[in-house]
C-alpha positions as CSV (number, residue, x, y, z in Angstrom):
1,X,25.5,118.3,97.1
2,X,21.8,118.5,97.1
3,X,21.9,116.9,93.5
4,X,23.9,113.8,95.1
5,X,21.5,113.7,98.3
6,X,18.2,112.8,95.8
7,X,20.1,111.0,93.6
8,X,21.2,108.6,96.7
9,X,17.4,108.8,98.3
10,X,16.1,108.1,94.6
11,X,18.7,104.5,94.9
12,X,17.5,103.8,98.0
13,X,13.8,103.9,97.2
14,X,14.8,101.7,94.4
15,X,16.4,99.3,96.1
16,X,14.4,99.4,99.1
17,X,12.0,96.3,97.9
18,X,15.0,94.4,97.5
19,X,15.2,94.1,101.0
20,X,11.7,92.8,102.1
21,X,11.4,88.8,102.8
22,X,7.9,88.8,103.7
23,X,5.5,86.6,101.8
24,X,3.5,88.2,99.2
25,X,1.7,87.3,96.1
26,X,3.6,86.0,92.5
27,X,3.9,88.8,90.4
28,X,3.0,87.4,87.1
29,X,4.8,89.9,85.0
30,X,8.1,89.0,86.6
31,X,7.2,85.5,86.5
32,X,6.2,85.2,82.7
33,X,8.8,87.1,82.0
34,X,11.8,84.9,83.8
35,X,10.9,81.8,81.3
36,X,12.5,83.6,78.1
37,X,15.5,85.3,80.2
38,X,16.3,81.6,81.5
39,X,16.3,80.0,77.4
40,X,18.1,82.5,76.3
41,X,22.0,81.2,77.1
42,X,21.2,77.7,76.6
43,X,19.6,78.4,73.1
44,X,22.1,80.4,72.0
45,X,24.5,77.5,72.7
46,X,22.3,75.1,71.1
47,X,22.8,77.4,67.9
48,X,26.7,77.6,68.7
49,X,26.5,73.5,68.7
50,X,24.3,73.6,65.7
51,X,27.1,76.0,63.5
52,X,30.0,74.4,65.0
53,X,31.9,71.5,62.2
54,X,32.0,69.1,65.8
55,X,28.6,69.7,66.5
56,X,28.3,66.3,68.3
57,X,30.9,67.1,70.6
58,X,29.3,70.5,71.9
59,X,25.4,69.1,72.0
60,X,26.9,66.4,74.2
61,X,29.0,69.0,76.4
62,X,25.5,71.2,76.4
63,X,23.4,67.7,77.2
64,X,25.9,67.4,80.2
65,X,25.3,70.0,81.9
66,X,22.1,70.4,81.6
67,X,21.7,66.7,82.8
68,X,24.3,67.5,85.5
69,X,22.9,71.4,86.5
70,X,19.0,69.7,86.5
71,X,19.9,66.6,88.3
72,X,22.0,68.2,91.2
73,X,18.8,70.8,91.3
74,X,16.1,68.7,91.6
75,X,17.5,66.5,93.9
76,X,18.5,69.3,95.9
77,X,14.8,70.7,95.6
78,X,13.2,67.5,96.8
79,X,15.7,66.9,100.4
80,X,15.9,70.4,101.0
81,X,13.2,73.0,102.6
82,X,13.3,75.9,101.4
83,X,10.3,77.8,101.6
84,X,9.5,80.2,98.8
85,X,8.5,84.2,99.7
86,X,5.3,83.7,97.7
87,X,1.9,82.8,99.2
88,X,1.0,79.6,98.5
89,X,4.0,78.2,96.8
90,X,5.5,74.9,97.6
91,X,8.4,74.9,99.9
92,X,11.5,74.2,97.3
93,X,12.5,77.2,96.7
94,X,16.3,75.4,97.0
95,X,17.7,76.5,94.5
96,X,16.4,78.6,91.9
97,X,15.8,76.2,88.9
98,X,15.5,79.2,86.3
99,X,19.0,80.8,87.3
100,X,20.7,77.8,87.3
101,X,19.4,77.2,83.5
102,X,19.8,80.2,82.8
103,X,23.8,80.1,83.7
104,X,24.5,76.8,81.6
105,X,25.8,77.9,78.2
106,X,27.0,81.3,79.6
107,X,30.7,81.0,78.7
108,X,29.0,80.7,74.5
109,X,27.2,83.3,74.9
110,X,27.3,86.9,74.4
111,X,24.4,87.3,76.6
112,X,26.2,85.0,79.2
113,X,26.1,86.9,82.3
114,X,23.3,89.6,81.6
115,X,20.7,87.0,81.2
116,X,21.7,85.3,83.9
117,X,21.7,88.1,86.4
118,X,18.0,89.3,84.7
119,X,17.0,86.0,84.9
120,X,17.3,85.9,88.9
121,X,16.0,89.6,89.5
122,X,13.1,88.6,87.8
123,X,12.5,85.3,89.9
124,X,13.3,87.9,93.0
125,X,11.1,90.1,91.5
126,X,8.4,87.6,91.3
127,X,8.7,86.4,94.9
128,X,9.4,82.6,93.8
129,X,12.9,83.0,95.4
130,X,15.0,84.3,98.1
131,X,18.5,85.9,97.3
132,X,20.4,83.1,98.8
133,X,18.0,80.4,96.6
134,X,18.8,82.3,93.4
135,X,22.9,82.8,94.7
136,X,22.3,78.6,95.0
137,X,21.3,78.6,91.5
138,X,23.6,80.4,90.1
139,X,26.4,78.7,91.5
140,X,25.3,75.6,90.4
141,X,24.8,76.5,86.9
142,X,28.1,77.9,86.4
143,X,29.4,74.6,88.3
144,X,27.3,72.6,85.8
145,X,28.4,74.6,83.0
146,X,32.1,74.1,83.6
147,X,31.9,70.3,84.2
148,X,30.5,70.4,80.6
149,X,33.5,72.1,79.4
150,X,35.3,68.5,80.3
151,X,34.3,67.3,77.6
152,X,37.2,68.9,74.9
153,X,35.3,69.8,71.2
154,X,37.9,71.4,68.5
């Protein structure tokens, strides 16, 4: 019982920061480290496209998305505030650009949802975003992702 009572108070101090909305500085290890953990699903679909006999088909099904998923993102980022929790940082937080990249190519991935999910604990992390900016982004890549998949390749 003891065992279970530090292993829950050992969670909890874990998760605690998780929790805390108040402005603070950008950690830069967080950040730096977000960039690779977005690339990661759409590059391994680039090389899916690239090794695929219809490769025309699946850049144009990768191109859509990305067109769509950046579009709808930085549209939404320029009409909608959103502050950021870091100091300084510009208020368009809505929604988090790096999560919804990092979503678009999930379903060729093996990485898919991992890197995804890394990439917006690291932008949480960082304090660029808020939970509900990186749920935003996520949404929207997966939304972008699967109007790509429209477009049919053999």
């Amino acid at each position: 019982m003891i065992r279970l009572i530090r292993i829950l108070f050992l969670l909890a101090c874990l998760f605690m920061p998780l929790l805390v909305h108040a402005q603070a500085p950008v950690q830069p290890w967080a950040d730096i480290s977000s960039y690779p953990t977005a690339m990661v699903n759409p590059a391994t679909a680039a090389i899916e496209a690239w090794r695929s006999p219809s490769r025309g088909c699946h850049f144009a099904r990768l191109a859509l998305s990305e067109a769509i998923g950046n579009g709808v993102a930085l549209t939404m980022k320029h009409f909608i505030v959103s502050p950021r929790p870091c100091l300084g940082c510009a208020p368009d937080g809505m929604p988090s650009g790096h999560t919804m990249n990092s979503a678009i190519g999930m379903f060729s991935s093996r990485w898919g949802f991992t890197a995804t999910i890394a990439t917006g604990v690291l932008r949480h992390e960082a304090n660029r975003h808020t939970w509900t900016q990186i749920a935003a982004g996520a949404a929207l890549g997966v939304g972008a992702e699967a109007a790509g998949r429209l477009i049919r390749c053999q």
